[in-house]
C-alpha positions in Angstrom: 11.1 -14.1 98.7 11.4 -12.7 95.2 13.2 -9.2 96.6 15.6 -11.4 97.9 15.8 -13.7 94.4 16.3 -10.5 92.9 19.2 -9.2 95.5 21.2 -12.5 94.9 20.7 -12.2 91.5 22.1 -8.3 91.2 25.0 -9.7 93.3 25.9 -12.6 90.6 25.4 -10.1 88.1 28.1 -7.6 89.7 30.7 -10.3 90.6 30.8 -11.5 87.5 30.9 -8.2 85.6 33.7 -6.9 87.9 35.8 -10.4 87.2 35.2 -9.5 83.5 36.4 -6.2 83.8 39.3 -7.4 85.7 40.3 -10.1 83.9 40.4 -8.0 80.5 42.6 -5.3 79.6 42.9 -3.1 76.6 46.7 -3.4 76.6 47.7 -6.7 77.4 50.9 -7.5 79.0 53.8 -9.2 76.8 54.3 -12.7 78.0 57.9 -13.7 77.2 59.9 -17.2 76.6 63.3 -18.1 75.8 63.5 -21.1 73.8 66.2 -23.8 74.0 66.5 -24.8 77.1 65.7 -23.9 80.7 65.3 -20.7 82.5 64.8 -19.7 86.2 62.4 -17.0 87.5 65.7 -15.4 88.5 67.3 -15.1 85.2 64.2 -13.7 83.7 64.0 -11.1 86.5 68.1 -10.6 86.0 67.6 -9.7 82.1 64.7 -7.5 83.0 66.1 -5.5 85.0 68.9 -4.7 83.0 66.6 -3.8 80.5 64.0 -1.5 82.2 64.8 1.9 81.9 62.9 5.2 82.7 60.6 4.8 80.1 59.4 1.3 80.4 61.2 -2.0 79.4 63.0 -2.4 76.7 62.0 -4.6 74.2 64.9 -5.1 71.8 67.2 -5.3 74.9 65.4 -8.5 75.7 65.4 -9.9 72.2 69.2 -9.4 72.0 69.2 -11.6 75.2 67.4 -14.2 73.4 63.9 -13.7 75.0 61.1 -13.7 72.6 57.4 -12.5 72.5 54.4 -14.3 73.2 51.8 -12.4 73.2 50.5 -8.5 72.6 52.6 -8.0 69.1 50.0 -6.6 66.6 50.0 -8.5 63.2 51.0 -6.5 60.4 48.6 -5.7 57.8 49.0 -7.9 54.1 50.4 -5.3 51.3 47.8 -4.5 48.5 47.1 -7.4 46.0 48.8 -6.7 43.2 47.8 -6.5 39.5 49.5 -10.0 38.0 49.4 -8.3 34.1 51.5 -5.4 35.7 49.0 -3.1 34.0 47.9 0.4 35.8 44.3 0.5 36.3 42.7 3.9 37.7 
């Protein structure tokens, strides 16, 4: 009785590690909107095609349509505090 315990348990134990696994990834797709209105799985499929090329998609092709990013843009870093007297310290 406990082998088997221990069998169903292992099996738990690998489902849920592979749907981790699966659901993760360490480059996460863009998700993209356009605001103002309404948009149809069509014309989002329309404007990126036009801007896929060999390399991948082109993102700044899809801004200029008026699509905008979601998701997966990596936030830019603050600059360095600066020194409010304006003097140089070393």
């Amino acid at each position: 009785m406990i082998a088997v315990m221990r069998r169903i348990a292992l099996v738990v134990l690998l489902a849920a590690l592979g749907l981790g696994s699966g659901c993760s990834s360490l480059d996460p797709a863009k998700q993209w909107y356009k605001p103002g209105g309404n948009y149809t799985v069509a014309e989002w499929q329309k404007d990126q095609s036009a801007c896929t090329t060999k390399t991948g998609l082109d993102e700044d092709c899809l801004k200029d349509k008026g699509w905008i990013p979601l998701s997966g843009d990596p936030a830019k870093p603050p600059p360095p505090p600066r020194n409010p007297k304006g003097d140089k310290t070393y």
